[in-house]
NUMAR-720071 format. One line per 8 residues: number of its first residue (from 1); their letters; for each residue z, y, x of C-alpha. Coordinates in steps of 0.25 Angstrom, whole numbers, plus 5000, padded with zeros to 4 digits. Each point is the difference from the previous one (the first is absolute). Layout:
<guros>
NUM = A = Z Y X ~ ... $
</guros>
This chain:
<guros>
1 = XXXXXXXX = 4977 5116 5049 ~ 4987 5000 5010 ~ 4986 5000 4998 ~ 4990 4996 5010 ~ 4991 5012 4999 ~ 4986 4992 4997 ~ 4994 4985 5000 ~ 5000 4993 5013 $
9 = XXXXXXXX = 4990 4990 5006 ~ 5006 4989 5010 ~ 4990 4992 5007 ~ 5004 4986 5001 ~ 5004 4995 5017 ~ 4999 4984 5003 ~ 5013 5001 5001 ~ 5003 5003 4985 $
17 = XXXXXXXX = 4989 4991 4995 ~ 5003 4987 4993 ~ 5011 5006 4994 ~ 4999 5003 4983 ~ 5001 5013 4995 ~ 5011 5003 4994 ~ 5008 4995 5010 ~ 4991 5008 5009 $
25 = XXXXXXXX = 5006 5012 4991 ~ 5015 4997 4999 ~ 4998 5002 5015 ~ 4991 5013 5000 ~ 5007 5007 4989 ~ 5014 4997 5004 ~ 5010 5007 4989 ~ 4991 4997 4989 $
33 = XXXXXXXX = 5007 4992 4989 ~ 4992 4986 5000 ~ 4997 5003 4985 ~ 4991 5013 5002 ~ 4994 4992 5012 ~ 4993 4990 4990 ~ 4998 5010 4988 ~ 4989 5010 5012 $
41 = XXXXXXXX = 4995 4983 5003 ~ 4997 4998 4985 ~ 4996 5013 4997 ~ 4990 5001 5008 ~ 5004 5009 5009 ~ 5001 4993 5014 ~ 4984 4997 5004 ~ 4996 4992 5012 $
49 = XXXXXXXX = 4985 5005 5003 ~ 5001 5006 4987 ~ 5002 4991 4991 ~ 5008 4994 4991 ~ 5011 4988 5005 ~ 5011 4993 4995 ~ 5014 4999 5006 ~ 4996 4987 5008 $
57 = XXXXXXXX = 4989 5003 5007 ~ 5001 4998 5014 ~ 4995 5011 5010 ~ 4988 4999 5010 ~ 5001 5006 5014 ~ 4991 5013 4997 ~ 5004 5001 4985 ~ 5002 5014 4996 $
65 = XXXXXXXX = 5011 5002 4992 ~ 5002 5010 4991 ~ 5016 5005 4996 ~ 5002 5010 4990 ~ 5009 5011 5001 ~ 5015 4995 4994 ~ 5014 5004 5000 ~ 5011 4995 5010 $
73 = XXXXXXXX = 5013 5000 4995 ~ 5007 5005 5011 ~ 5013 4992 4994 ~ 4993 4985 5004 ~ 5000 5003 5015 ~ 5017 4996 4998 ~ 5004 4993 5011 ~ 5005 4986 4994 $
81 = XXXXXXXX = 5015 4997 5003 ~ 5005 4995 5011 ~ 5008 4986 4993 ~ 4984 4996 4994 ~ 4995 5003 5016 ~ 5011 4992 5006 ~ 4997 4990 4988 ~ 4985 4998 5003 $
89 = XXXXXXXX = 5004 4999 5014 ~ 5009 4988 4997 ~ 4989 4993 4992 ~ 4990 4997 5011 ~ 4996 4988 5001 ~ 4990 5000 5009 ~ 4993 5012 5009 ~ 4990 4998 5011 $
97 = XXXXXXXX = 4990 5013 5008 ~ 4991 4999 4987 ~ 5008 4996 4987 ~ 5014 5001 4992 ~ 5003 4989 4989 ~ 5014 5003 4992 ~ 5009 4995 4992 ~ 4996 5011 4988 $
105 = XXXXXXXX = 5014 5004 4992 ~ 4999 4997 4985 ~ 5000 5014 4992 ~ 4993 5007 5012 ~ 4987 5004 4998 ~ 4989 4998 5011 ~ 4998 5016 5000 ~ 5003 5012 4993 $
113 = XXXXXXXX = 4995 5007 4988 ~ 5002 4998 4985 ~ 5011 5009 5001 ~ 5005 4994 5013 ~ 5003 5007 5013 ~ 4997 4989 5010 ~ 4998 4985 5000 ~ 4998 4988 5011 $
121 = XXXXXXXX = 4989 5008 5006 ~ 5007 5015 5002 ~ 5014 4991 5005 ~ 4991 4991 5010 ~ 4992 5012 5006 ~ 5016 5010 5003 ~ 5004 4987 5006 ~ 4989 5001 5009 $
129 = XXXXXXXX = 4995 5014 5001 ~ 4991 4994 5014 ~ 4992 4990 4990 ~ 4990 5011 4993 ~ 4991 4990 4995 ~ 5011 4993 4992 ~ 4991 4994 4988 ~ 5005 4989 4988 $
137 = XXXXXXXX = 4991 4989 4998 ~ 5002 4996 4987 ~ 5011 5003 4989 ~ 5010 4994 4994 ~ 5007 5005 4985 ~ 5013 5008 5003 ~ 5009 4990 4995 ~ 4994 4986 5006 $
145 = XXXXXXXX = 5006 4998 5014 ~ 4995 4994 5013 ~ 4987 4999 5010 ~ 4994 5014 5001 ~ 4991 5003 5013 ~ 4998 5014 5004 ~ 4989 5000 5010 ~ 5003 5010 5013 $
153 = XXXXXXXX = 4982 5001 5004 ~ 4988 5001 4992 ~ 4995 4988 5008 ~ 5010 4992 4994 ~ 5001 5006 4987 ~ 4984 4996 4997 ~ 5002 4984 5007 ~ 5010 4998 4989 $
161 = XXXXXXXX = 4993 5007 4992 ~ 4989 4992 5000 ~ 5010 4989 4998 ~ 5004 5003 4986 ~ 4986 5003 4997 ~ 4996 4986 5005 ~ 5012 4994 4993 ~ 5003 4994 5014 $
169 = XXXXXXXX = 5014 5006 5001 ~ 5010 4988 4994 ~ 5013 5008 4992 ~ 5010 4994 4990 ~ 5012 5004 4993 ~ 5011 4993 4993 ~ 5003 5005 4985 ~ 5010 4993 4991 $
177 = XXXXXXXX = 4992 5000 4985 ~ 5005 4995 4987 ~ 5000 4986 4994 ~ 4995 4987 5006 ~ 4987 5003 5008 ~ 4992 4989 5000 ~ 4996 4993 5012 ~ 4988 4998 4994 $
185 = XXXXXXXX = 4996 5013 5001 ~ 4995 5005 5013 ~ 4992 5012 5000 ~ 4998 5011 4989 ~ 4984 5005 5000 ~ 5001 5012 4992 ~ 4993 5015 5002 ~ 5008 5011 5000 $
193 = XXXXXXXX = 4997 5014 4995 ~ 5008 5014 5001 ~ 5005 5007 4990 ~ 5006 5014 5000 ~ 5007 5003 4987 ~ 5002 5015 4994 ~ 5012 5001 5006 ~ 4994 4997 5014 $
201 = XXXXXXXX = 5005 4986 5002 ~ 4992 4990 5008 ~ 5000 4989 4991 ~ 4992 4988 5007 ~ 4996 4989 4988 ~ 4991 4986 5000 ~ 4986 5004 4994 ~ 4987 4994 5003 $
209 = XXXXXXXX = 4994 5013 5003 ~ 5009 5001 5013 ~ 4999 4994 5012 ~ 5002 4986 5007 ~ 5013 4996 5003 ~ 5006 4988 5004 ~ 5013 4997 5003 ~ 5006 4986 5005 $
217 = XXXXXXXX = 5014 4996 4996 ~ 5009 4989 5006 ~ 5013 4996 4993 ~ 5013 4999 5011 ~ 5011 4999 4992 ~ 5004 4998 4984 ~ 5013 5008 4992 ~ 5002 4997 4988 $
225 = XXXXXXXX = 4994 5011 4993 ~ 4992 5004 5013 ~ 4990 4996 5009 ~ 5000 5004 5015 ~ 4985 5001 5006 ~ 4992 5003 5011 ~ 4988 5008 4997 ~ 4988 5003 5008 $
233 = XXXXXXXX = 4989 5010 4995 ~ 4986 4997 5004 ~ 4996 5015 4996 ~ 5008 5012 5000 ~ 4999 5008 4987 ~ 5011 5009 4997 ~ 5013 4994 4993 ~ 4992 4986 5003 $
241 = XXXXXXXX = 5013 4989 5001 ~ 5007 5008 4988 ~ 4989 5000 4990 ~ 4995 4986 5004 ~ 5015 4992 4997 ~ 5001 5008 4988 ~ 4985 4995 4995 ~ 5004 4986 5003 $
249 = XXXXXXXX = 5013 5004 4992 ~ 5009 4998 5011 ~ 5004 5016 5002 ~ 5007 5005 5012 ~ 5016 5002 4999 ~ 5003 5015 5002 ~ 4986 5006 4995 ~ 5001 5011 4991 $
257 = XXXXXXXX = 4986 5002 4999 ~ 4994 4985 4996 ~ 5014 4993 5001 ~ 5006 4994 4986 ~ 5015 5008 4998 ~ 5006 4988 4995 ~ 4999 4993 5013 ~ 5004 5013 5005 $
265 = XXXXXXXX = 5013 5003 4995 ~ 5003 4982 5001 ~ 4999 5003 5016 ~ 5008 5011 5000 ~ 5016 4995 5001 ~ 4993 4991 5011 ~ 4996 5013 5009 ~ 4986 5003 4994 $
273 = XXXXXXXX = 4998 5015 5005 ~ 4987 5000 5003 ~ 4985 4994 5002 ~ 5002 4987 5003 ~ 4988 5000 5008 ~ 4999 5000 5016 ~ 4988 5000 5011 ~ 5005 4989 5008 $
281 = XXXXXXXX = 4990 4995 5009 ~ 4988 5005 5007 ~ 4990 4995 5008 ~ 4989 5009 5008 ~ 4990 5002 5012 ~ 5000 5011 5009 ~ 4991 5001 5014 ~ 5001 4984 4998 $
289 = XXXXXXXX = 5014 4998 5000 ~ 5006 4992 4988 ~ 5011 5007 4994 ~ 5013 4994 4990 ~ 5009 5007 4994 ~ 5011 4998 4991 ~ 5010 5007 4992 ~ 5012 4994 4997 $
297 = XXXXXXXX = 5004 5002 4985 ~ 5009 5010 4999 ~ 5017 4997 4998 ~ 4999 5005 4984 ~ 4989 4991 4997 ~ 5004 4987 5008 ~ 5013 5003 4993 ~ 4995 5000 4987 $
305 = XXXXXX = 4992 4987 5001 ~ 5014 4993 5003 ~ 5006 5005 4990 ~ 4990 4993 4991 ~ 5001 4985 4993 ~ 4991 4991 5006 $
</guros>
């Protein structure tokens, strides 16, 4: 292990404002484990014109930034294998001077850390080591699939951005949930609040001290013990679609975390192995130009759904 010697001050360029600061951080402090990043965040430890922020404030071209001194396990900095580069590099779906939109694998995560060596992130930037500005734009979990955009400038990386804050940008996902949803039933308007539990689990529940949220829902296709659906969140709170269908009593096949086990293990000899959940359409603005993606739902899913009783 190596320590930086002292703290450091980093005096914030316009070409690294807009962004928030702990992505800002994943960046700066390459090889630090994601977790440490937010524990210096919540500490206290990382100051802008010293004071105090949290982990989504959003830098000012001038800010002075102040890094405390950590440890960098030298043991991150692996290089990720070749068969997860040359599958990110089959999963692009679309790739212009400014942007990359994939089709994100189900069980990878969007970077590394939490005891992992790489992730999307760390795969995208050895498949090309000539794009050093390499950035994601927003997460998805590990185990949900589909439209991921990985921004390739700071200029592109703040318009879309700006987007998400807006709620401008237009996402949806198809999950396959439990029981008869009604078609009645639209939209879920309910806050969300973050949990850690003491074994240091994100647990995201429904609670009126939360945030907004809103997620809208639109039925596509009835089983007989499940419901296909579109879903299109409105905001973007963490483990929003998941904790949403499982409020509205409808919880998402495959999720050990809010899912019902039951449904679980009834899916299984149909090919349930996973989330059931998948990023399929995306809709965005940059410099102007409109921009649609889709990802198509991949074979294990598409297979399990045909395997179902109508």
């Amino acid at each position: 292990m190596t320590t930086p010697p002292q703290v450091s001050f980093v005096t914030i360029t316009e070409d690294q404002a807009g962004q928030r600061i702990d992505n800002f951080l994943l960046t700066y402090l390459k090889g630090v484990p994601k977790s440490h990043i937010y524990r210096i965040l919540r500490t206290g430890e990382v100051r802008a014109n010293k004071g105090r922020i949290k982990q989504t404030y959003r830098l000012v071209e001038g800010d002075i930034i102040r890094v405390p001194p950590v440890q960098v396990s030298e043991t991150v900095h692996t290089e990720p294998p070749k068969s997860a580069v040359e599958v990110l590099k089959n999963s692009i779906l679309y790739e212009d001077g400014g942007l990359l939109i994939i089709n994100k694998p189900s069980g990878m995560a969007v970077h590394g850390g939490s005891g992992l060596s790489f992730g999307v992130i760390e795969g995208l930037r050895a498949l090309f080591p000539n794009l050093p500005n390499l950035e994601l734009v927003h997460r998805l979990d590990r185990d949900t699939s589909g439209c991921l955009m990985i921004s390739k400038k700071s200029s592109v990386l703040r318009q879309l951005h700006e987007q998400l804050r807006e709620g401008t940008m237009r996402k949806s996902y198809l999950a396959l949930v439990q029981g008869y949803w009604e078609a009645r039933v639209r939209e879920v308007n309910a806050p969300l609040k973050k949990n850690i539990l003491q074994s240091g689990e994100r647990v995201v529940r429904v609670n009126v001290e939360g945030k907004p949220a809103v997620t809208k829902f639109q039925v596509l296709q009835r089983f007989a013990d499940a419901t296909l659906v579109k879903a299109m969140p409105v905001t973007g709170r963490t483990h929003q679609i998941r904790v949403h269908a499982t409020h509205a009593q409808h919880p998402i096949a495959g999720d050990d975390k809010y899912g019902n086990e039951d449904f679980d293990r009834k899916l299984r000899p149909y090919g349930l192995k996973r989330l059931f959940l998948h990023a399929a359409e995306l809709q965005v603005s940059v410099g102007g130009k409109a921009i649609e993606v889709t990802a198509p739902l991949p074979a294990e899913l598409q297979q399990l759904l045909e395997k179902l009783e109508p």
